[in-house]
N, C-alpha and C positions, 0 to 999 in steps of 0.2 A: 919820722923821728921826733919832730915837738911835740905830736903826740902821745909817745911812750914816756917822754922827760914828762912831760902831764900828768902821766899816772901814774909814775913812780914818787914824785912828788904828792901825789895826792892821798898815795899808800901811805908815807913817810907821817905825813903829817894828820895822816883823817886814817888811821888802821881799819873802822869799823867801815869805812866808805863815808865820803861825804856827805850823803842823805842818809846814812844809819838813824833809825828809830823815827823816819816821814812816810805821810801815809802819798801814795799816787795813785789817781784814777785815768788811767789811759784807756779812753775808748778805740776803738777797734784795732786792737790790740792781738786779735786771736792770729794773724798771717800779716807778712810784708812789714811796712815801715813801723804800724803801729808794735808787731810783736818783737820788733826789737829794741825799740824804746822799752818795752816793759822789761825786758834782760837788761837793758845798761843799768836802769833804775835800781833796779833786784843786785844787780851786780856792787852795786853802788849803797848797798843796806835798806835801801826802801820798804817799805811793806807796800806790794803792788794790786791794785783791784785790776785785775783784766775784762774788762769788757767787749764784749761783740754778739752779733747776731747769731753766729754760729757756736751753738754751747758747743761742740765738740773739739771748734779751735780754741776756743777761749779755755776749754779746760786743760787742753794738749798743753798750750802755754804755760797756765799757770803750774800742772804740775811737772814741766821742764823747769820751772825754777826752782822750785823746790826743793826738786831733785840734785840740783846745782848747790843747794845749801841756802837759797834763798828763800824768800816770806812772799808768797803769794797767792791769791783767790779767784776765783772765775766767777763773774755775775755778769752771766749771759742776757740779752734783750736788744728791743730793737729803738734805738736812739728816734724814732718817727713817734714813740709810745712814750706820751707824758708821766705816766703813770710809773711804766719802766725806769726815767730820769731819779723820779721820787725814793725809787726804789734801790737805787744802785747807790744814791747817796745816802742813804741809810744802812746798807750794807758797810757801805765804807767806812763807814763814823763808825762802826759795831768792830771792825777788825782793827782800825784803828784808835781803839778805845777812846771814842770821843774827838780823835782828830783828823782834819783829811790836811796835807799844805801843798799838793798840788794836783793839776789837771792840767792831762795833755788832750784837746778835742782835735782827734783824727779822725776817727768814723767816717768814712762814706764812699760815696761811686759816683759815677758818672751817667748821663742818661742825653746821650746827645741828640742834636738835630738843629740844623738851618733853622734860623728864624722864622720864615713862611710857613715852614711843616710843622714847628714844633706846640706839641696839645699842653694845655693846661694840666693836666696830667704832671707830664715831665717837668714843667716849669715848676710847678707847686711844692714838688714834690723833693725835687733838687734844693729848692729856698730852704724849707723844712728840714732837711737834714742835714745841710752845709752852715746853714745860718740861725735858724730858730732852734734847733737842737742845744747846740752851744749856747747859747744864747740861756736856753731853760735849767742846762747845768748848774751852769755860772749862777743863774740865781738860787736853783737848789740849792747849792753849796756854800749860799753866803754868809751862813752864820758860823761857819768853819773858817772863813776867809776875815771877816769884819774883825780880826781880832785882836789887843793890843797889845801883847805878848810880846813884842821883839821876836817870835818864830821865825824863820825859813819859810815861805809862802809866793808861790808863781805859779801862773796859768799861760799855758803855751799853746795857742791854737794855730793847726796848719792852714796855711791858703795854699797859693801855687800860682803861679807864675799867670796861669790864665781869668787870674784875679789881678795882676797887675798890667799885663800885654791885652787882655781879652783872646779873643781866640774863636775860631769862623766854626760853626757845628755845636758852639757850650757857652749859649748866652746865656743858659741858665745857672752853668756852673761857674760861669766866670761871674756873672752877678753877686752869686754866694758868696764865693771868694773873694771880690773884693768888700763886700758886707762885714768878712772874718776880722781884716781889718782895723776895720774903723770901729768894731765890736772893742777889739784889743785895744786899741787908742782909749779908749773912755773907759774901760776896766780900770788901765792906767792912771787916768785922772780924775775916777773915784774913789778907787781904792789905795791907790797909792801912797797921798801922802798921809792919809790917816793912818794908814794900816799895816804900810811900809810891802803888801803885795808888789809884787814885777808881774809884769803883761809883757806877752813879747807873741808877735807873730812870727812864722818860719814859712815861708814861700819855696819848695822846690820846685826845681825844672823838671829835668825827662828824668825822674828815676824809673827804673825795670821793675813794673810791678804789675799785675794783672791788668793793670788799668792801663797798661800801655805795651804790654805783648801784644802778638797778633791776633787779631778780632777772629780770624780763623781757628785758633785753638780752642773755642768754644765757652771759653767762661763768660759765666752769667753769677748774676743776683736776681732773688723773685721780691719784684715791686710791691708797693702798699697792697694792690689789687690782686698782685699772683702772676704780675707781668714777668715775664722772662726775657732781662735786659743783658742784652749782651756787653761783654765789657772788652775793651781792645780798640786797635787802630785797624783798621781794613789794607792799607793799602802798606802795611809794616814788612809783608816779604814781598812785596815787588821792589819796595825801597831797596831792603836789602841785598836783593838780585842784581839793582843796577849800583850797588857802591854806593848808594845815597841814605843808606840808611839813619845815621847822623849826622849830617852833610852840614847841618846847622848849629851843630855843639862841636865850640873850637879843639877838644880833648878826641874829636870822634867817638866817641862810646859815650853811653848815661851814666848816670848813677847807679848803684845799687843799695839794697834793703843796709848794706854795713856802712856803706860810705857817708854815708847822712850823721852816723855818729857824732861828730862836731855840731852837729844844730842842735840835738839830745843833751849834750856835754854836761853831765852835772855840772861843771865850772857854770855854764848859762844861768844855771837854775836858782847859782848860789850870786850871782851879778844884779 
């Protein structure tokens, strides 16, 4: 229900949408939490870059908003590729004639294994695209951000929870994640009071998203190498078999791809 008084309120007062005429670059945007973020934004008057590895979701995406009556672009690549960074933020400055005022860094996966087992490989490769990715945006995009305009201007990078708890199987990705962080922290206390930018990290828990269905159903992503990493929980329908399957979230059930909408909240983007 405060939700709805939220948006009618937000209609009343912002007709065109609260972020009407801002540019947003949401990486991996083309499925799951990122491609909803890019609909609230869209929804919200944004002009939206869709980014992802997969040109086909990222186009699916952006021409569903489109098609919604919204303003958005698909500039597919892969977030491990400097060069691709370069590129997407120039894309963006181009659709947004000259301005980008926000960035939501979601992009990535998972690549787990125990401490003992896990290769250099997976550790590197996880840092890279959880933390030095973001990391490479942020500063692509700084002379979009450094700006003294009084604009609307925030960057939102997800972590998750196993950047705050850690978590047995994803030293590497909890590493990252908490890396996200402390990334956002110092954005803050660069940018901010010059520039009047907002940082803000979003940590979710169990949301239902490929990376946390059953490892059985078979999804994957192909690694820097051509690895074929499987993404999921293994032991997700035996949990479920015995009643245990959320046994640990007081709601019993996760999240899903709509429920997150409050972390997204243009209200956030505008605080």
């Amino acid at each position: 229900m405060s939700d709805r008084v939220a948006q009618l309120a937000a209609h009343l007062n912002y007709p065109k949408g609260l972020l009407a005429g801002q540019v947003a670059i949401i990486t991996g945007s083309g499925q799951g939490i990122g491609a909803e973020a890019a609909r609230l934004f869209a929804n919200e008057g944004a002009k939206v870059i869709v980014s992802d590895i997969d040109a086909g979701k990222a186009k699916a995406v952006a021409e569903s908003i489109t098609q919604s009556g919204g303003q958005a672009i698909s500039v597919p690549g892969d977030m491990l590729d400097a060069a691709y960074i370069d590129t997407l933020v120039k894309e963006a400055a181009a659709f947004g004639e000259g301005q980008i005022h926000h960035i939501v860094n979601n992009a990535g996966y998972t690549w787990d294994g125990v401490i003992h087992k896990m290769t250099d490989k997976q550790w590197d490769t996880i840092i890279a695209l959880h933390s030095t990715a973001p990391f490479r945006l942020v500063r692509a995009a700084a002379p979009y951000f450094r700006v003294k305009d009084g604009a609307n201007r925030s960057i939102i990078n997800i972590s998750s929870t196993s950047g705050v708890h850690g978590n047995a199987g994803q030293a590497n990705y909890a590493m990252a994640k908490a890396g996200v962080t402390g990334l956002t922290k110092t954005i803050a206390k660069e940018w901010g009071p010059a520039f009047g930018v907002r940082a803000n990290t979003v940590a979710f828990g169990y949301i239902k998203t490929r990376l946390t269905d059953a490892k059985e159903k078979g999804a994957f992503v192909t690694g820097p190498g051509g690895e074929k990493i499987a993404l999921g929980i293994p032991t997700a329908p035996a949990a479920a078999a015995a009643g245990e399957e959320h046994a640990d979230i007081p709601l019993r059930r996760p999240g899903t791809e709509q429920r997150p909408r409050p972390a997204f909240s243009p209200w956030r983007a505008l605080c």
